[in-house]
C-alpha positions in Angstrom: -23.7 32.8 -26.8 -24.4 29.1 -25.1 -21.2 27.5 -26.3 -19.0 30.8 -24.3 -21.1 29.6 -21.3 -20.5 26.2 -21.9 -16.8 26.9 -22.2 -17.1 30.0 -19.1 -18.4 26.7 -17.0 -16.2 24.0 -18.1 -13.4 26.8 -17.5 -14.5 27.4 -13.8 -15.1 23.6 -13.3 -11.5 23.0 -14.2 -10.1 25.8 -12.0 -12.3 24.9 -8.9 -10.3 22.8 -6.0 -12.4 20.3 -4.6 -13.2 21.0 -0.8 -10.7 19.4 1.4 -11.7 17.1 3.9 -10.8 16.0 7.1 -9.6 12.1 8.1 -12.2 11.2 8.9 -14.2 12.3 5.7 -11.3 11.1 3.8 -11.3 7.6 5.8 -15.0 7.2 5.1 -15.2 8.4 1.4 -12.2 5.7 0.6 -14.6 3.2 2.3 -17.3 3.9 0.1 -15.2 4.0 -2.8 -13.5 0.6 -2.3 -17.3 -0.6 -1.9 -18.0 0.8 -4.9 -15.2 -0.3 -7.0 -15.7 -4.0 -5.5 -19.3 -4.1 -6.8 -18.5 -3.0 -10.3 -16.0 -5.6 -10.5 -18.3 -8.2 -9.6 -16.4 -9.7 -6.1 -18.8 -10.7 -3.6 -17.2 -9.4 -0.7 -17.8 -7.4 2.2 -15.5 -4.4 3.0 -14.8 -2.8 6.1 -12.6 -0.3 8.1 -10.3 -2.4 10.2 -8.4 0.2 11.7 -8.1 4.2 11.8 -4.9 5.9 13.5 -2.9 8.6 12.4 -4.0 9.5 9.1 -3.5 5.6 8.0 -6.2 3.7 7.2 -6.8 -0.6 6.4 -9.4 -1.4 5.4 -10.3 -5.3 5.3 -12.4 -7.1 2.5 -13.4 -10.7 3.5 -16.2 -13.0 1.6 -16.7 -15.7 -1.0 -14.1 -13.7 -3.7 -12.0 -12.5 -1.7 -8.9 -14.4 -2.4 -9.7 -13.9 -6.3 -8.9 -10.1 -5.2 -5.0 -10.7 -4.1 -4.4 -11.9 -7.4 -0.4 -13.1 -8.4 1.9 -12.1 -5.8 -0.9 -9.9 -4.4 -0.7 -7.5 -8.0 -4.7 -7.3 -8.4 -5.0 -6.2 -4.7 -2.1 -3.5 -4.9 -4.1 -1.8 -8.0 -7.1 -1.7 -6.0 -5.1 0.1 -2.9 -3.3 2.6 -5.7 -6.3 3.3 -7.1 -8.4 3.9 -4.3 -5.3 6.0 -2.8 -5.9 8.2 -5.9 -9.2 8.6 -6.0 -9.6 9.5 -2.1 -6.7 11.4 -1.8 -7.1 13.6 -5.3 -6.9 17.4 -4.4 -6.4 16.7 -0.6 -4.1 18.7 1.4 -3.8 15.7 3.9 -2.4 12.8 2.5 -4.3 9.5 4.1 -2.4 6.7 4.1 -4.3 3.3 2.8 -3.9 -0.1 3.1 -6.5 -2.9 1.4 -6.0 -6.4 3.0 -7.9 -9.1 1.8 -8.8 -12.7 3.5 -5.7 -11.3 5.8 -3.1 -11.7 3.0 -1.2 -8.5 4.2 -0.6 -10.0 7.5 0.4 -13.2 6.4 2.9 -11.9 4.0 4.3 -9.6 6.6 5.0 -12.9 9.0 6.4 -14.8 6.1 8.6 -11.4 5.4 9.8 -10.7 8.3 10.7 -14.4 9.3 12.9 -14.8 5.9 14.6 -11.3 7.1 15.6 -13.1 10.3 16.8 -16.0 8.1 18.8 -13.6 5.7 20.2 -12.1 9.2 21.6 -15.4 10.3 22.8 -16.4 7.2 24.9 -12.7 6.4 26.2 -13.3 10.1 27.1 -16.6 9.4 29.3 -16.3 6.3 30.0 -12.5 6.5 28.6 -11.7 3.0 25.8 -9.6 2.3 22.5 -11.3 0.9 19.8 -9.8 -1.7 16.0 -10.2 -1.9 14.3 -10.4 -4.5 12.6 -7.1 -6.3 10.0 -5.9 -3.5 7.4 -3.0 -3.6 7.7 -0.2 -1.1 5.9 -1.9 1.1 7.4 -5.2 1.2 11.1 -3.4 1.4 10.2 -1.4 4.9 8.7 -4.9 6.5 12.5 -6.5 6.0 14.2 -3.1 6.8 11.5 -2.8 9.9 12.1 -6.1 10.9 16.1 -5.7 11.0 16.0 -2.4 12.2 17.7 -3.4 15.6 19.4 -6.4 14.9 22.9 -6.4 16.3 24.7 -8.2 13.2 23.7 -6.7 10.5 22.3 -3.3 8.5 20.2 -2.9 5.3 19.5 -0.4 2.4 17.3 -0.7 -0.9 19.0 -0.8 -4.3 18.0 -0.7 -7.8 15.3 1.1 -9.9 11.4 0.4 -9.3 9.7 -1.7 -10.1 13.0 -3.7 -9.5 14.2 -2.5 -6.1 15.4 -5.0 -3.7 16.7 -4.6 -0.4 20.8 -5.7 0.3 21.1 -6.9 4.5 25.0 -6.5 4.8 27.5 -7.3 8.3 26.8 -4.6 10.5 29.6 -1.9 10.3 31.3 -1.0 13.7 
């Protein structure tokens, strides 16, 4: 008669929804749980909530390891941000957007990104032929699409399958 309990329970357990929260309980709880998951792995860092506007939340780590975080090409610190996405956002009705920066990578990239769009825009309205970038995450891709977004010259669109999607910049069409 204990094991249909057991079973009853695990049943009921696995039926339940988990209380939804709102952004602000979501923005705090992924807070914790980036603390967390940076003390189990060992970084000594310090984590904090840089900013907090319309359901999107960055969160900044800074300290002694935090460049060991970024990892190649910023790979170790984009698991950390999908993971913690999953775990604050699992069985939520609202969706919080997350972003992880650490030592102030993210911004630097951005700059670096959005200056070689501008380069790839003078150089397609230079010789008239459209110019690749490498493959890009999600991202990456809406930094150079953001950044050309109202330049007069020229237009862009993503190609190709992920993990390989890269964005074309082509002459503007009149």
């Amino acid at each position: 008669m204990a094991d249909t309990n057991l079973a009853d329970n695990n049943l009921a357990e696995t039926n339940s929804q988990p209380a939804q929260k709102t952004s602000q309980e979501l923005s705090a709880l992924a807070l914790e749980h980036l603390k967390t998951m940076l003390r189990l792995a060992g970084f000594d860092v310090v984590a904090a909530q840089e900013s907090f506007a319309n359901d999107t939340l960055t969160l900044a780590v800074s300290g002694p390891d935090a460049t060991m975080l970024i990892g190649p090409q910023g790979q170790t610190l984009d698991a950390f941000q999908y993971l913690l996405m999953l775990m604050t956002n699992r069985g939520q009705q609202t969706r919080l957007r997350l972003t992880v920066d650490a030592d102030g990578h993210r911004a630097r990239r951005a700059r670096k990104l959005s200056d070689f769009a501008q380069e790839l825009a003078a150089e397609v309205g230079k010789t008239g032929q459209e110019a690749v970038t490498d493959s890009l995450n999600p991202m990456e891709r809406r930094i150079i699409h953001t950044a050309l977004a109202d330049h007069p010259d020229v237009e862009t669109y993503s190609e190709g399958q992920e993990p390989q999607r890269y964005v074309v910049v082509t002459p503007r069409r009149n």
